[in-house]
MARLODO-461359 format. One record per residue (C-alpha): residue in three letters; residue number from 1; x, y, z. Coordinates in pm, whole numbers, always signed. Layout:
# MARLODO-461359
[pt 'Ala',NUM,[X,Y,Z]]
...
//
This chain:
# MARLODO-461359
[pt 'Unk',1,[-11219,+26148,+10109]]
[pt 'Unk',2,[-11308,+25980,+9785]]
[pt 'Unk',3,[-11556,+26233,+9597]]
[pt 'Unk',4,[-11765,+26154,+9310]]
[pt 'Unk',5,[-11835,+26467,+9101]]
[pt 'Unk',6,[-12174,+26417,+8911]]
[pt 'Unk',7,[-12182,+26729,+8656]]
[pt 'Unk',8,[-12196,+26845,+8281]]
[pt 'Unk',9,[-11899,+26754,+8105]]
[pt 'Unk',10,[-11991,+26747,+7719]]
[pt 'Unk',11,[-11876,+26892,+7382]]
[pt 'Unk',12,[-11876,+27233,+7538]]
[pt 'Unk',13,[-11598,+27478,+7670]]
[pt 'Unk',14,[-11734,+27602,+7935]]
[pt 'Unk',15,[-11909,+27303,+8080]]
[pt 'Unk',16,[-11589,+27078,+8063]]
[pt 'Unk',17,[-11341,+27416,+8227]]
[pt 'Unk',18,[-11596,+27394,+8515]]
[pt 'Unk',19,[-11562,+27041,+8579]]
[pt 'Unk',20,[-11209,+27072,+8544]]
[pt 'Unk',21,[-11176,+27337,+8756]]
[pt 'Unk',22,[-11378,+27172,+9083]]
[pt 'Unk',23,[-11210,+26851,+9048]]
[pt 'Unk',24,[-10855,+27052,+9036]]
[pt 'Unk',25,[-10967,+27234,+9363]]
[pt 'Unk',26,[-11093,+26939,+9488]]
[pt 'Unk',27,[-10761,+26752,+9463]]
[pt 'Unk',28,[-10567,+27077,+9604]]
[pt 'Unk',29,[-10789,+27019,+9963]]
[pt 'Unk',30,[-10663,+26673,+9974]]
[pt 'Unk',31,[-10948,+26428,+9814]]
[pt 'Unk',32,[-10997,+26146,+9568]]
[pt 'Unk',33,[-11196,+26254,+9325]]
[pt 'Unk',34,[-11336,+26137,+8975]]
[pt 'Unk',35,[-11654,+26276,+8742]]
[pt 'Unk',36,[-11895,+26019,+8700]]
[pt 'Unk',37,[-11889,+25900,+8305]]
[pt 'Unk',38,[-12266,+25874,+8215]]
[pt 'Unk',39,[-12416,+25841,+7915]]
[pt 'Unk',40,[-12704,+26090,+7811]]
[pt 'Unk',41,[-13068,+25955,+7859]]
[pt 'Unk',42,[-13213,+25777,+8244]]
[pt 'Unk',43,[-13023,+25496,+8142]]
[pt 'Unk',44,[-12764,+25616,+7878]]
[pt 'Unk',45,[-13014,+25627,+7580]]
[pt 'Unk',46,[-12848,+25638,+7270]]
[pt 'Unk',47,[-12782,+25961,+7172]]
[pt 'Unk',48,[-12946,+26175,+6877]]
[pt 'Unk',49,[-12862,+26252,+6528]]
[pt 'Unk',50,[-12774,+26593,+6577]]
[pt 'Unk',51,[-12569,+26494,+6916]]
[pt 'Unk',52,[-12400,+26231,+6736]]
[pt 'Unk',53,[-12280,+26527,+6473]]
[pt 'Unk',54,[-12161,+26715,+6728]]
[pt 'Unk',55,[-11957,+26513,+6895]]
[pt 'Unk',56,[-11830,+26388,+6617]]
[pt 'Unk',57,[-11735,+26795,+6531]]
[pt 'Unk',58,[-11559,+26824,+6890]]
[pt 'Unk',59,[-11418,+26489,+6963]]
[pt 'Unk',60,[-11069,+26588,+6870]]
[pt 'Unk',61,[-11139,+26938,+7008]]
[pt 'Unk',62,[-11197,+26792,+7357]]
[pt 'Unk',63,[-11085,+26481,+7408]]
[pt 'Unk',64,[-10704,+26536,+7452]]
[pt 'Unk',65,[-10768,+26784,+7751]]
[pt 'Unk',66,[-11004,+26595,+7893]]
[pt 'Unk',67,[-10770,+26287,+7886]]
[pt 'Unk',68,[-10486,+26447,+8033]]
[pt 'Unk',69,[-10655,+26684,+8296]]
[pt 'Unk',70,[-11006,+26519,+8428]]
[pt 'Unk',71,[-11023,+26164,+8547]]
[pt 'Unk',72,[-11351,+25984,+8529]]
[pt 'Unk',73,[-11476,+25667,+8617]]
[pt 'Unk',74,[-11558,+25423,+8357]]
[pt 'Unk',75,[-11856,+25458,+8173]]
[pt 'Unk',76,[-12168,+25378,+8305]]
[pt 'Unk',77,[-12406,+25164,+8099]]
[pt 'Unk',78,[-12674,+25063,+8336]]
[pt 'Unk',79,[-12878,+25100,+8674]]
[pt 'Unk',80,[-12684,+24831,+8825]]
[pt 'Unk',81,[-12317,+25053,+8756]]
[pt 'Unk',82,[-12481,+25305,+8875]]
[pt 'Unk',83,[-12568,+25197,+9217]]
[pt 'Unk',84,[-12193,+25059,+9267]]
[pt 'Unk',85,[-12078,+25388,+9248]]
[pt 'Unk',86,[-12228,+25405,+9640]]
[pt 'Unk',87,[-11915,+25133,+9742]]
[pt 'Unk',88,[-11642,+25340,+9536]]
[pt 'Unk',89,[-11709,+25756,+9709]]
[pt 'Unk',90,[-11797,+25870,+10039]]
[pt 'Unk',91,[-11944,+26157,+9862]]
[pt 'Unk',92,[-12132,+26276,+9518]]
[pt 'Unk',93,[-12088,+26613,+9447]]
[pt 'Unk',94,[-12330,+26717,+9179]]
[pt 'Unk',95,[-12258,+27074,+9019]]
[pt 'Unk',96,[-12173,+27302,+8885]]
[pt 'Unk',97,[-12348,+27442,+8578]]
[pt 'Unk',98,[-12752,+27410,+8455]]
[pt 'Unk',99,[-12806,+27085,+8609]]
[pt 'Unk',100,[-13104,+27160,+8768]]
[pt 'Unk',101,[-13234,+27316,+8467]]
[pt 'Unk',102,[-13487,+27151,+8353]]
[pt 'Unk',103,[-13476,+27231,+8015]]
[pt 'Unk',104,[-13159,+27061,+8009]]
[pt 'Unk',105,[-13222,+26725,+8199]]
[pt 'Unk',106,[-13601,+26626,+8129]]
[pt 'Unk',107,[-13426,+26283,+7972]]
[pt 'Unk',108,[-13224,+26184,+8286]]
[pt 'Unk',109,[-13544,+26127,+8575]]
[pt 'Unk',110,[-13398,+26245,+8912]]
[pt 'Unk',111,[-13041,+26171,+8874]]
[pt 'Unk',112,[-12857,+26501,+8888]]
[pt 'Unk',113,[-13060,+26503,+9199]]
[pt 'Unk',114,[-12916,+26235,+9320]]
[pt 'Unk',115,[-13210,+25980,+9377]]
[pt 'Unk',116,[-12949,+25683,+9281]]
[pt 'Unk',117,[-12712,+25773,+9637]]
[pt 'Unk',118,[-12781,+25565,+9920]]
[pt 'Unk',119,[-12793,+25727,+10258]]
[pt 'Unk',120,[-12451,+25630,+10355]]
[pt 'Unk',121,[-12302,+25854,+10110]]
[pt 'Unk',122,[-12271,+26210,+10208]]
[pt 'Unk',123,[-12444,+26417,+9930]]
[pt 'Unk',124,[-12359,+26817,+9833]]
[pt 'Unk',125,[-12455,+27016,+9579]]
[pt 'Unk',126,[-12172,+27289,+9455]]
[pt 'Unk',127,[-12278,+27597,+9280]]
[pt 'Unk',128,[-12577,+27406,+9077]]
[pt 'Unk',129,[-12768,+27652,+8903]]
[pt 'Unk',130,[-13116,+27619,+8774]]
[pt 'Unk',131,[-13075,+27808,+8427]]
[pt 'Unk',132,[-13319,+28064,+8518]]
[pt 'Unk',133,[-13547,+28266,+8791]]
[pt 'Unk',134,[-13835,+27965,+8819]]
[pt 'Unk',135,[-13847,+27630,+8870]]
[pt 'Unk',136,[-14038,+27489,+8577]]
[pt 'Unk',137,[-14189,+27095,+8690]]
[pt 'Unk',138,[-14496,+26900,+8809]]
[pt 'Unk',139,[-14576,+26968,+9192]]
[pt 'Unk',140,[-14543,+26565,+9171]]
[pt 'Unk',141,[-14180,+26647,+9107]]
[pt 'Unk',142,[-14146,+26963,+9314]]
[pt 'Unk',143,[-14254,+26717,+9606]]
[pt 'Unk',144,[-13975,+26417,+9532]]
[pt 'Unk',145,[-13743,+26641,+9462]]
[pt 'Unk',146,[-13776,+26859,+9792]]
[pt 'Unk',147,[-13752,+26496,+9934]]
[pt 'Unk',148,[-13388,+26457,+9763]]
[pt 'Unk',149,[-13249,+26739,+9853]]
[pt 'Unk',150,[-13339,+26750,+10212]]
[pt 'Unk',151,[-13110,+26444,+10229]]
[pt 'Unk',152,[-12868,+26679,+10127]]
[pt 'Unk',153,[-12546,+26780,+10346]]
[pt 'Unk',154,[-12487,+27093,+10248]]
[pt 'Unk',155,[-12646,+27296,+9894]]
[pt 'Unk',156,[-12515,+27585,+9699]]
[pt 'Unk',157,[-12648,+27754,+9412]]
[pt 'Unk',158,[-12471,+27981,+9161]]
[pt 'Unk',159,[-12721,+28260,+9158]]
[pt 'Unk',160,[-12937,+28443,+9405]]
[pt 'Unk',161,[-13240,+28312,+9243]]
[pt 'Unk',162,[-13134,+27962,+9270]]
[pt 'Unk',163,[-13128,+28064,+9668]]
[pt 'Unk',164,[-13520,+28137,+9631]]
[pt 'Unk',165,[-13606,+27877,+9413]]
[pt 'Unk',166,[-13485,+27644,+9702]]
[pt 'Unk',167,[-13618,+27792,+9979]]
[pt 'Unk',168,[-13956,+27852,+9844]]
[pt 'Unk',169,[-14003,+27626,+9597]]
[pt 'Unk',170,[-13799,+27292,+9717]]
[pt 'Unk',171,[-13776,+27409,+10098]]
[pt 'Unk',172,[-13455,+27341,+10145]]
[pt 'Unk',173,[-13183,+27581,+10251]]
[pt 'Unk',174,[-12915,+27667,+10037]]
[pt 'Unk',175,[-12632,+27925,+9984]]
[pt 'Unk',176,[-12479,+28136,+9708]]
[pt 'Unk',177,[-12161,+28063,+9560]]
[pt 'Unk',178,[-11929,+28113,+9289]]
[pt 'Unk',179,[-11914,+27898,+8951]]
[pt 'Unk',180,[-11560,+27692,+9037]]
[pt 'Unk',181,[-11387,+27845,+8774]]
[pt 'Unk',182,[-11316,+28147,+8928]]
[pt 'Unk',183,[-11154,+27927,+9252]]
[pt 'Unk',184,[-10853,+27876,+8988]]
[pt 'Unk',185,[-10643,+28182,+8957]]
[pt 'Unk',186,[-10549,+28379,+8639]]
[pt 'Unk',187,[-10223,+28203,+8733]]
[pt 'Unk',188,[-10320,+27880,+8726]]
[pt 'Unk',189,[-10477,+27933,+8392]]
[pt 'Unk',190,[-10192,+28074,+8223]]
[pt 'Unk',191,[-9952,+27788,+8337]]
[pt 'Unk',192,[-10232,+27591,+8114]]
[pt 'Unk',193,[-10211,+27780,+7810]]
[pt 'Unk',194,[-9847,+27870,+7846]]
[pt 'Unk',195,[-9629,+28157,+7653]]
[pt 'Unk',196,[-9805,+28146,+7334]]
[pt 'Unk',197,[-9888,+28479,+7109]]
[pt 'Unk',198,[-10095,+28558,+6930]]
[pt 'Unk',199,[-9907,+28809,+6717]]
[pt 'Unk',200,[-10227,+29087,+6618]]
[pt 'Unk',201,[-10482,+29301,+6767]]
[pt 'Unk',202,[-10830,+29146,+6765]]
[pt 'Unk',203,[-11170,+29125,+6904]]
[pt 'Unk',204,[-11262,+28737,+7005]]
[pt 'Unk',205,[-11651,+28699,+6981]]
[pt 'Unk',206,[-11789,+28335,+7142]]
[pt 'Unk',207,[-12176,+28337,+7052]]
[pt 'Unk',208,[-12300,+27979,+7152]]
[pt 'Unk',209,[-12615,+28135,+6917]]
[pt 'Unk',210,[-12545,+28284,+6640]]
[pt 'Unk',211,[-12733,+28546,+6468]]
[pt 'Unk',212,[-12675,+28779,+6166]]
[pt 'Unk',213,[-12799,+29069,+6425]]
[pt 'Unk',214,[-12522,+28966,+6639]]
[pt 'Unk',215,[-12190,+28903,+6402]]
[pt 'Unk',216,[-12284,+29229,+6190]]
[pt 'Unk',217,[-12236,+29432,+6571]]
[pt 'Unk',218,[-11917,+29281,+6624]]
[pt 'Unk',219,[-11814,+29295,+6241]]
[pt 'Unk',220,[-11930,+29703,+6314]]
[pt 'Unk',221,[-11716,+29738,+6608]]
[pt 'Unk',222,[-11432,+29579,+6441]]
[pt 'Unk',223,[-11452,+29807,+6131]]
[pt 'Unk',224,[-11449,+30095,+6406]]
[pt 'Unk',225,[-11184,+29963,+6569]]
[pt 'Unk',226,[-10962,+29831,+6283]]
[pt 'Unk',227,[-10939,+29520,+6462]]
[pt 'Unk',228,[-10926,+29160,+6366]]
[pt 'Unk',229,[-11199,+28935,+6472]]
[pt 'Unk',230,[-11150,+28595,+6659]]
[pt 'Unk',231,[-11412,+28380,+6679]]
[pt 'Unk',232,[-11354,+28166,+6972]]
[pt 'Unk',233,[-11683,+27935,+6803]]
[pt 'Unk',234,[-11642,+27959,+6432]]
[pt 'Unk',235,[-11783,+27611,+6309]]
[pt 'Unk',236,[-12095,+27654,+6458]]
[pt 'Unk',237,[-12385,+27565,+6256]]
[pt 'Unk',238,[-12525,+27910,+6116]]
[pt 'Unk',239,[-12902,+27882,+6098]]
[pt 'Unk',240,[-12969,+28215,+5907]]
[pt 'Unk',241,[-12667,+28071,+5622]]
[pt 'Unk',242,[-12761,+27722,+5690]]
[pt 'Unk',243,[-12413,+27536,+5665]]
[pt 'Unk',244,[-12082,+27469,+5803]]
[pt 'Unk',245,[-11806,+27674,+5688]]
[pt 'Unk',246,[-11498,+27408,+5588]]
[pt 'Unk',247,[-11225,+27678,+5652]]
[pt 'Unk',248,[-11243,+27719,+5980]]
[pt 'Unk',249,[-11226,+27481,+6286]]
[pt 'Unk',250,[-11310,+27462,+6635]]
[pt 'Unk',251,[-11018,+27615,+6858]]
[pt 'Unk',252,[-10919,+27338,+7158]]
[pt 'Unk',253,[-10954,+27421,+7550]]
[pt 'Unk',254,[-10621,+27581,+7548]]
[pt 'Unk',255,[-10675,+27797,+7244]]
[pt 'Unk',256,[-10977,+27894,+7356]]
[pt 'Unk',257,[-10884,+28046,+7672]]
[pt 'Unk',258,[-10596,+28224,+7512]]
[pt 'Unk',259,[-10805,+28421,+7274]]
[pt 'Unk',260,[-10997,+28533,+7557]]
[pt 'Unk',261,[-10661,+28616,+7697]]
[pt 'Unk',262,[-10501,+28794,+7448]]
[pt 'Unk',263,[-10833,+28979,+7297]]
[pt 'Unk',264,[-10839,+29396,+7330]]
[pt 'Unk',265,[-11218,+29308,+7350]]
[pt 'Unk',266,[-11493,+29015,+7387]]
[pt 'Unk',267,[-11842,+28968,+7309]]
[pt 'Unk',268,[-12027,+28696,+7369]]
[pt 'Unk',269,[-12344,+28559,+7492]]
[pt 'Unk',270,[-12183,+28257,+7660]]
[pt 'Unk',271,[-12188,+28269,+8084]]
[pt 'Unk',272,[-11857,+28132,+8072]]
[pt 'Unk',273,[-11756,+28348,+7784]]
[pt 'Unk',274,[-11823,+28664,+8067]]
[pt 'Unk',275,[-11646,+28455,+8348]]
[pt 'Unk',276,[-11290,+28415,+8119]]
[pt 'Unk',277,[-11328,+28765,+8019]]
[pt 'Unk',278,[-11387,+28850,+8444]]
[pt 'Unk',279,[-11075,+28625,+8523]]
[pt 'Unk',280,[-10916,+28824,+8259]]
[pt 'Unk',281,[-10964,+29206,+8309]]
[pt 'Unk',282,[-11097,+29226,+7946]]
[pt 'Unk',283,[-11318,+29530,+7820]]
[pt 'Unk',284,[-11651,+29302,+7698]]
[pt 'Unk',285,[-11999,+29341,+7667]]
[pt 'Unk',286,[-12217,+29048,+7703]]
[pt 'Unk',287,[-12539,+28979,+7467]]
[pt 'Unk',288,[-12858,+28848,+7676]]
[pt 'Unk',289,[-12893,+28486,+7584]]
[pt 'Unk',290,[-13230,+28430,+7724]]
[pt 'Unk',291,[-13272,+28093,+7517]]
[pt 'Unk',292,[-13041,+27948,+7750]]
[pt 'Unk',293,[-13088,+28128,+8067]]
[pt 'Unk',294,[-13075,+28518,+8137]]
[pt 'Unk',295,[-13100,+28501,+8537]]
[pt 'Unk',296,[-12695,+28361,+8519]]
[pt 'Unk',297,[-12569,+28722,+8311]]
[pt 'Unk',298,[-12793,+28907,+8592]]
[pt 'Unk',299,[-12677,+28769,+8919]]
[pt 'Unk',300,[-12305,+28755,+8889]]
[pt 'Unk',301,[-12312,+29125,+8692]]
[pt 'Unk',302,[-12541,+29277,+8940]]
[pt 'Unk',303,[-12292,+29122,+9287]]
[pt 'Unk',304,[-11986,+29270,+9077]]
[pt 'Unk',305,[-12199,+29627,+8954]]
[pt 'Unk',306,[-12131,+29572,+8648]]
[pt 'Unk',307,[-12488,+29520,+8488]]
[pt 'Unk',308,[-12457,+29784,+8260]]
[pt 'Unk',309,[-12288,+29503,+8063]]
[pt 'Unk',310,[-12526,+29278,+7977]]
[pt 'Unk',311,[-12736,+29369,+7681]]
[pt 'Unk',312,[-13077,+29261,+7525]]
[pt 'Unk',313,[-13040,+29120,+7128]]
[pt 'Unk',314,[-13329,+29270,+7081]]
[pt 'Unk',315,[-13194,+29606,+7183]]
[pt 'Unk',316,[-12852,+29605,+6951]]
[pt 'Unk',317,[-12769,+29941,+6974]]
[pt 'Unk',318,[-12414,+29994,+6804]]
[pt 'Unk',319,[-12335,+30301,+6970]]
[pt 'Unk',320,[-12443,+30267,+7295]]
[pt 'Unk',321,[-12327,+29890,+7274]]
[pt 'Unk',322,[-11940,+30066,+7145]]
[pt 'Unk',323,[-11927,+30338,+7437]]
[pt 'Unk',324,[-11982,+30024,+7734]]
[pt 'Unk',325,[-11709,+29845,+7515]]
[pt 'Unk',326,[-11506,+30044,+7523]]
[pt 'Unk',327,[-11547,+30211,+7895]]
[pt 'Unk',328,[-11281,+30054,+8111]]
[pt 'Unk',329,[-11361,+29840,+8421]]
[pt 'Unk',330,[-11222,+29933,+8762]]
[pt 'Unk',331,[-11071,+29549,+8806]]
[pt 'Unk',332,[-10910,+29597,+9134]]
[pt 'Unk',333,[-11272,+29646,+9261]]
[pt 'Unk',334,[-11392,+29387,+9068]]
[pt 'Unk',335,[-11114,+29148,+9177]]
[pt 'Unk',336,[-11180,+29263,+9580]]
[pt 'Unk',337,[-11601,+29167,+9532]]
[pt 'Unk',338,[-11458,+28822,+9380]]
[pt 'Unk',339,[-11198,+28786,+9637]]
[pt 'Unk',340,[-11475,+28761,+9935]]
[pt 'Unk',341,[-11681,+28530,+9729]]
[pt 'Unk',342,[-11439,+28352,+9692]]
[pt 'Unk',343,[-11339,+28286,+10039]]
[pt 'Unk',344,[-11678,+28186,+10083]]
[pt 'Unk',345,[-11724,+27934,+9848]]
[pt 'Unk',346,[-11330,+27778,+9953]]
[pt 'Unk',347,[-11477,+27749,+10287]]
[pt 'Unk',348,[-11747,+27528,+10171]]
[pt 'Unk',349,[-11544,+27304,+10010]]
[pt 'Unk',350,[-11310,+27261,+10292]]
[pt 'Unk',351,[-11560,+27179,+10529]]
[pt 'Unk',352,[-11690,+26876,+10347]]
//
């Protein structure tokens, strides 16, 4: 079947490893399948100052992998491109990540709802998740929307209050699956990153928000430690120094999963930052980013019991925040809970 995947694919790691990794199992079932290449905005506005500085930041950083591992169509510049699309797939596929947050697509009307897919196309939604436990619109939107996604084939969200959201907000059925990056094995991601080294002991912190709160923990637990620190995001802007550090650069896809790899410890505050260290049996603790969604951290950490985890920046406690570090995680049981998931979520993609 020719599948048209409708997702977030920008200048961030996890975003374009989730893409990667549905269109990858996608392809492995037998399919066709390209992400749709549109522009940001309804119709493609043109994008802001501060976008156009970061993409300008991660352009290099990004745009080999994409290039060699994720086909797209060609961009699309208007409502009429659009609206081919419906004579090139027999299905849109629109997910996975926040793409039914609102916070993060009040710019783009109702299309990563789909409202541009005529009825002839078969529609799904894989593992979309809504950022967080409500559903923040107009009940003029609550109603269209509900509309749209009763059209739907099949729905699946990627948290168990995306589940609720649907049924009693949008009334709409829908399941609860796994983001698709854990459908790709540990395997699958080392034959990516091949038999590099990193050569030293070290603690890889990925904070898509950094605070001064949050690097002096991790520089804390490194002097503790005597490890090194890797920081998986080190050219972020820092808003309590105000600048952009010129030594250091942003690490590419593959270097970015290997220091997550190859790290004796992570900390982040990233949901994909937790899912690489999951995939990769590392000791971690994971800092509550509520400015981009806390609901995420909760679900997947509460179906694996492993809540303890997750901690509140407003409730940095070094030692208590050390001792969870530091406690080792029982990964065979870890690995079993993800193991029926992901059966699960397989079987909704082979039954398309």
């Amino acid at each position: 079947m020719k599948i048209g995947v409708v997702t977030f694919w920008g200048a961030n790691y996890g975003a374009i490893l989730q893409c990667y990794a549905l269109q990858q199992v996608l392809k492995s079932l037998g399919h066709e399948v390209k992400t749709i290449n549109k522009g940001w905005g309804k119709y493609s506005l043109p994008p802001t100052l501060k976008q156009k500085i970061k993409d300008m930041l991660f352009s290099d950083v990004f745009k080999q992998f994409k290039k060699k591992y994720i086909e797209f169509t060609p961009l699309i510049k208007n409502e009429k491109e659009l609206l081919e699309l419906n004579n090139q797939f027999e299905a849109i596929i629109v997910g996975s990540d926040q793409i039914w947050n609102s916070d993060c697509i009040k710019d783009m009307g109702f299309y990563y709802y789909l409202d541009w897919v005529k009825s002839s196309v078969k529609k799904y939604a894989y593992a979309v998740s809504f950022g967080k436990d409500t559903f923040d619109t107009t009940q003029s939107n609550i109603a269209d929307i509900s509309i749209l996604l009763n059209s739907y084939q099949k729905i699946s969200v990627r948290e168990d209050s995306g589940v609720e959201i649907c049924q009693d907000t949008l009334n709409v059925n829908a399941i609860h699956l796994l983001d698709p990056t854990f459908l790709l094995s540990q395997e699958h991601y080392n034959r990516l990153i091949g038999d590099v080294k990193i050569g030293k002991l070290y603690i890889c912190k990925y904070f898509l928000d950094s605070t001064e709160c949050k690097d002096k923990l991790v520089d804390r637990i490194a002097a503790e430690t005597h490890l090194a620190i890797i920081d998986n995001y080190p050219s972020k802007i820092n808003k309590y120094k105000g600048w952009i550090s010129s030594k250091y650069r942003y690490p590419s896809i593959i270097e970015w999963l290997q220091n997550i790899r190859s790290a004796d410890y992570v900390v982040t505050d990233s949901f994909h930052g937790m899912v690489f260290s999951l995939i990769y049996h590392k000791k971690f603790i994971c800092i509550n980013n509520k400015k981009r969604g806390s609901t995420r951290f909760q679900s997947l950490l509460g179906a694996l019991d492993l809540s303890y985890r997750l901690v509140d920046v407003e409730e940095i406690d070094f030692v208590k925040n050390m001792n969870i570090l530091q406690t080792s995680i029982d990964y065979a049981i870890v690995d079993q809970k993800l193991a029926e998931q992901q059966k699960s979520s397989l079987r909704f993609l082979e039954t398309l």
